[in-house]
N, C-alpha and C positions, 0 to 999 in steps of 0.2 A: 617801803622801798618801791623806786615807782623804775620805771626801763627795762623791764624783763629780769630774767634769772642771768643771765649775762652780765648785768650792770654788777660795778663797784662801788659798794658803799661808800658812803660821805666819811672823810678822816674824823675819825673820835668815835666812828660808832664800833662798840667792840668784836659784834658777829663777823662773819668771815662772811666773804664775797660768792654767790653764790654764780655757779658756774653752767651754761644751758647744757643739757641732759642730750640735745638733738631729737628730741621726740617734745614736739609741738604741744600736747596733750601735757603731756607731763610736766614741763618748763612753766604753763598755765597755772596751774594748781599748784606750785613751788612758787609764783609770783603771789598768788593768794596769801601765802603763808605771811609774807611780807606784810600783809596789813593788818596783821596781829596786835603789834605798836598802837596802833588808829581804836584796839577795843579796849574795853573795859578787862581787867582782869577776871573778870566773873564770866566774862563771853566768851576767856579764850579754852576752855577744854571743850565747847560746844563747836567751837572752830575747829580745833580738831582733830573731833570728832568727823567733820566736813571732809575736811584736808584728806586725814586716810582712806575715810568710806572713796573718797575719787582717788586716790593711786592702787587703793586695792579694784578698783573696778578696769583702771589701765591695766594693770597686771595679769586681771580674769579677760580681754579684751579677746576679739576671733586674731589669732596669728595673721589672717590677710589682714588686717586695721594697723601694723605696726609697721610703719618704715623697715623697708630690706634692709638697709644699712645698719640697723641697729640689732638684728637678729644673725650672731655669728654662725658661718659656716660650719658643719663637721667639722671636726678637728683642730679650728682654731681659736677656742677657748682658752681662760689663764690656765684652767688646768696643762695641756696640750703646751702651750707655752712652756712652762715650766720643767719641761723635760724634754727641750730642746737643745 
């Protein structure tokens, strides 16, 4: 898959269109995932293996390295939503 996490698959291929996250880091290492295709079968659990070691490491990241826009307010979580 090549144009970011944003791009639309070519028609016939059956995975679903993968959609940007807004957090830079992350949309990165979902664009990886994409060249899965390009490996050997044999390569892709070492892949990953890759792939999660980098979103578990965004996810351990310092809260100032995360986009404000992406880190909800008090009380306007889907929980909070949901009991509106």
């Amino acid at each position: 898959m090549t144009g970011g996490a944003g791009a639309q698959r070519a028609s016939g291929d059956d995975g679903p269109a993968l959609r940007p996250t807004g957090h830079a880091r992350v949309d990165a290492v979902l664009d990886r995932a994409g060249e899965l295709d390009a490996l050997p079968v044999a390569e892709h659990p070492g892949r990953y293996d890759e792939l999660h070691a980098a979103l578990v490491a965004e996810l351990d990241a310092e809260p100032g390295t995360v986009p404000a826009g992406l880190v909800p307010r008090p009380g306007t979580g889907p929980e909070e939503a949901a009991h509106r």
